[in-house]
VEXVEXGU-840373 format. One record per atom (N, C-alpha, C, O): residue number from 1; residue in one letter; y, x, z. Coordinates in steps of 0.1 Angstrom, whole numbers, plus 5000, padded with zeros to 4 digits. Atoms other than C-alpha are relative to their C-alpha. Layout:
<pts>
pos code north east up
NUM A Y X Z
...
</pts>
This chain:
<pts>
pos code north east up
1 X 4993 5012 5000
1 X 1976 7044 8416
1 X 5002 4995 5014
1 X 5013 4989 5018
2 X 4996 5004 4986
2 X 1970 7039 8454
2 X 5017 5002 5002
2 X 5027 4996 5005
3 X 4987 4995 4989
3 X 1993 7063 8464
3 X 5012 4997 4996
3 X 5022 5000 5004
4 X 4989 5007 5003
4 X 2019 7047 8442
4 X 5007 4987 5002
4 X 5018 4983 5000
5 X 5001 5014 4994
5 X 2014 7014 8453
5 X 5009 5000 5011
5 X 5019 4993 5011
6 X 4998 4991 4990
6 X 2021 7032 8486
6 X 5012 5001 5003
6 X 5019 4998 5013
7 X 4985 4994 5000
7 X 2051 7045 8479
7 X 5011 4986 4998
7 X 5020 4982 5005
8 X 4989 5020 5004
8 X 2068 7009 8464
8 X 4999 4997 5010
8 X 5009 4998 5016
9 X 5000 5007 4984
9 X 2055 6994 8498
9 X 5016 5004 5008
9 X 5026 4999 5010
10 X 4992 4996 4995
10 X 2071 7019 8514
10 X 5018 5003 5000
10 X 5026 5004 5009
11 X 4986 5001 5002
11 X 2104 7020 8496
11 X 5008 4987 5002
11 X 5020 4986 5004
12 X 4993 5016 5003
12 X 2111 6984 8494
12 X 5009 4995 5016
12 X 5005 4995 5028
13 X 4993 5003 4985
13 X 2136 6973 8521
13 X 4992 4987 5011
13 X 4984 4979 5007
14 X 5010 5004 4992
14 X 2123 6957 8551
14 X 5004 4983 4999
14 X 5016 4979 4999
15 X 5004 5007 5002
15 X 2113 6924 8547
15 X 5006 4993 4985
15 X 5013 4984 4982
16 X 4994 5009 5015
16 X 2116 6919 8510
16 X 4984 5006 4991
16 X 4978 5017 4993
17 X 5011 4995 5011
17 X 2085 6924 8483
17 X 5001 5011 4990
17 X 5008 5011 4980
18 X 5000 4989 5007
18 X 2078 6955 8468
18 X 4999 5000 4988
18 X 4988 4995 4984
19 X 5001 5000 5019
19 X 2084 6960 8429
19 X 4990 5006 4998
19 X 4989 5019 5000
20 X 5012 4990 4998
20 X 2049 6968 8426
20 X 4997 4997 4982
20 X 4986 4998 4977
21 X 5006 5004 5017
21 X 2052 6956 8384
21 X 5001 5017 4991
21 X 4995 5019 4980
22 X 5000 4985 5008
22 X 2060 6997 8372
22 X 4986 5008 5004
22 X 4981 5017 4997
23 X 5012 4994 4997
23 X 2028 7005 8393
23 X 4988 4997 4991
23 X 4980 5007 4989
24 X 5008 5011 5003
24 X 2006 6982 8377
24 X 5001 5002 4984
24 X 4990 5004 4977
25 X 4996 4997 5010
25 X 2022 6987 8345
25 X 4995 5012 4992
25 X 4987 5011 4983
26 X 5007 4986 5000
26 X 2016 7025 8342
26 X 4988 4999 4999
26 X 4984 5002 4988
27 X 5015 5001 5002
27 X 1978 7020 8349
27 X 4996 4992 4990
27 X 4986 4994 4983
28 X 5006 5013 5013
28 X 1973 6991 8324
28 X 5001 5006 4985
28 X 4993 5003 4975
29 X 4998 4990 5012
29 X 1989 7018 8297
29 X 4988 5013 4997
29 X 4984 5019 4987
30 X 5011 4988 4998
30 X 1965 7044 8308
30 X 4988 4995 4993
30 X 4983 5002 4984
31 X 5015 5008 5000
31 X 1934 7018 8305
31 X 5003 4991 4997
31 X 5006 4985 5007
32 X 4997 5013 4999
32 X 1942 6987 8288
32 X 4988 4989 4997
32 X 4990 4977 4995
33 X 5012 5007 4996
33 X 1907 6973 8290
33 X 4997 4997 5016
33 X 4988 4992 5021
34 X 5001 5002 4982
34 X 1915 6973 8329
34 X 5010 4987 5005
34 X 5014 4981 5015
35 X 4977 5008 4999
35 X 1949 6952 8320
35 X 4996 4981 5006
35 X 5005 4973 5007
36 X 4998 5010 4999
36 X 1933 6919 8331
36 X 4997 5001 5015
36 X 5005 4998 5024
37 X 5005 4993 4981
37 X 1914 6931 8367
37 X 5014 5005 5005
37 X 5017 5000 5017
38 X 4985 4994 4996
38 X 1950 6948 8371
38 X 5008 4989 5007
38 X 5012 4989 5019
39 X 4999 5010 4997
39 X 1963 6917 8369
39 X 4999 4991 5008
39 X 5009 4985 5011
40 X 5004 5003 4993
40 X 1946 6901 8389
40 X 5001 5002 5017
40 X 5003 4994 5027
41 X 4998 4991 4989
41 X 1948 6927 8417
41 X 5013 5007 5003
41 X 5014 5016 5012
42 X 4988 4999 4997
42 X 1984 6928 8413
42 X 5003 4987 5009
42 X 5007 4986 5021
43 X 4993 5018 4992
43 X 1990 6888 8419
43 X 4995 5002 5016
43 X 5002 4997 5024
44 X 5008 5003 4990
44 X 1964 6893 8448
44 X 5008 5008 5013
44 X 5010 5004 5024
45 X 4990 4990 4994
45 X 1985 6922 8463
45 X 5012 4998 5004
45 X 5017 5002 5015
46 X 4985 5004 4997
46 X 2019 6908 8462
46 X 4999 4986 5007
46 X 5009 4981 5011
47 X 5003 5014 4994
47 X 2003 6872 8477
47 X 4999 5003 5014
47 X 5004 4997 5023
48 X 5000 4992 4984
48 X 1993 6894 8508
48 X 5013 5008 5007
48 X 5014 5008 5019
49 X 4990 4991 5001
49 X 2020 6915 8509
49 X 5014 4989 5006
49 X 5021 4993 5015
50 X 4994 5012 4999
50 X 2042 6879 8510
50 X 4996 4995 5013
50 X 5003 4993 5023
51 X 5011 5010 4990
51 X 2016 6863 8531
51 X 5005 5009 5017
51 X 5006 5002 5027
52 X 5001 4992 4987
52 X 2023 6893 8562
52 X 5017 5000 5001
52 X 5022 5000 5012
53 X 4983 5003 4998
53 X 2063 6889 8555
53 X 5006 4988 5009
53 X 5012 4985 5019
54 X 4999 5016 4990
54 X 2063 6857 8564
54 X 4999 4997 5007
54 X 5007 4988 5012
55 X 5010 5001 4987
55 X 2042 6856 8591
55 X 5011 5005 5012
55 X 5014 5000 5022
56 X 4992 4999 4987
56 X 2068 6875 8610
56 X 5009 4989 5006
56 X 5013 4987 5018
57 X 4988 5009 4995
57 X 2091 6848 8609
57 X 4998 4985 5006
57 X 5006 4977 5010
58 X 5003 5012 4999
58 X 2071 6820 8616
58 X 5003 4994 5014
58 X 5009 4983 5016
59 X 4996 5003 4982
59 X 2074 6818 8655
59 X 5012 5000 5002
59 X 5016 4989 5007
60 X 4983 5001 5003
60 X 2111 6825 8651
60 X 5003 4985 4997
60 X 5008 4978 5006
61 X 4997 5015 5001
61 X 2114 6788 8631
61 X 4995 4992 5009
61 X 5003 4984 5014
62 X 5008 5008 4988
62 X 2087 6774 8657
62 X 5009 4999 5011
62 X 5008 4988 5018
63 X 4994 5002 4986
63 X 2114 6784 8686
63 X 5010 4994 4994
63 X 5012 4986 5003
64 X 4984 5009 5005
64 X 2148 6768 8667
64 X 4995 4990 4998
64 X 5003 4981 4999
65 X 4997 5012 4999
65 X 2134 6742 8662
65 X 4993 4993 5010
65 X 4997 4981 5012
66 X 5002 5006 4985
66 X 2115 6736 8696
66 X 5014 4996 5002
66 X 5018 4984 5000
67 X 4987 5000 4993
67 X 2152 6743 8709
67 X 5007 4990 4993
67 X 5011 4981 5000
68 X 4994 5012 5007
68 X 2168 6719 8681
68 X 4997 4984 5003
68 X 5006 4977 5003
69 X 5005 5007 4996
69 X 2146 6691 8691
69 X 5003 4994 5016
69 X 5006 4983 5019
70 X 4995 5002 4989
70 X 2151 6698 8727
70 X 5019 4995 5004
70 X 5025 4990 5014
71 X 4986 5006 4995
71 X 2187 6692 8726
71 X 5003 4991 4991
71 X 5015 4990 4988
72 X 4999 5016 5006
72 X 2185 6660 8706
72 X 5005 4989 5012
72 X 5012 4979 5011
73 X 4999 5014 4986
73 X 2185 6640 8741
73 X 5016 5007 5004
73 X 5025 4999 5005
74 X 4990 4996 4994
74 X 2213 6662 8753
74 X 5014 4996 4991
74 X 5020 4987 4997
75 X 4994 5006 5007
75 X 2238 6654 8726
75 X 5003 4988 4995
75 X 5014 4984 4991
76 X 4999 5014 4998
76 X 2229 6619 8723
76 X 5007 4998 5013
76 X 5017 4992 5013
77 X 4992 5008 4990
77 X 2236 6615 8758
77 X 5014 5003 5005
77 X 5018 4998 5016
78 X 4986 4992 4995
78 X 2273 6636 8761
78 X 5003 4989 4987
78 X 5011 4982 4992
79 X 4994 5008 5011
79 X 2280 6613 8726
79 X 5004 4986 5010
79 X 5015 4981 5012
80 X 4997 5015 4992
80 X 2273 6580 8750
80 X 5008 5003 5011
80 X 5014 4993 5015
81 X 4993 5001 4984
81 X 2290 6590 8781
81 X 5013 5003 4991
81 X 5021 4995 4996
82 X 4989 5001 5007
82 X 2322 6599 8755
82 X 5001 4990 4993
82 X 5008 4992 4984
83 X 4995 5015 5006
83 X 2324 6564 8743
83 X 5009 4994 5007
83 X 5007 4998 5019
84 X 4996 5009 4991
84 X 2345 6541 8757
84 X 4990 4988 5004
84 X 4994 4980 5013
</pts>
């Protein structure tokens, strides 16, 4: 099951969540006395999995909107000097 886990990771295009529900699926058919732990350790998998996607982008929003912020004074003050 790892190594198919593994493999979805790996196929899934880059920065998007791996269909990891056919992995998960298959094992729970094999052993359906496992089907609620599976479960479990699916949600937990794809929350991490989310959790490390995101993360790349976080500093990215942190600088647009530093920079958004920062030019709040600058377009206020080109709006006032274009008034009559």
């Amino acid at each position: 099951m790892g190594e198919q886990a593994s493999e979805a990771v790996g196929a899934a295009p880059a920065g998007e969540t791996p269909e990891l529900g056919p992995v998960f699926d298959e094992q729970a058919r094999e052993d359906p006395d496992e089907r609620p732990a599976l479960s479990a350790l699916r949600a937990r998998l794809e929350e991490l999995i989310e959790s490390v996607i995101t993360r790349g982008f976080r500093r990215a929003f942190l600088a647009c909107a530093i920079l958004a912020a920062l030019a709040v004074p600058a377009v206020v003050l080109i709006r006032r000097s274009a008034l009559p």
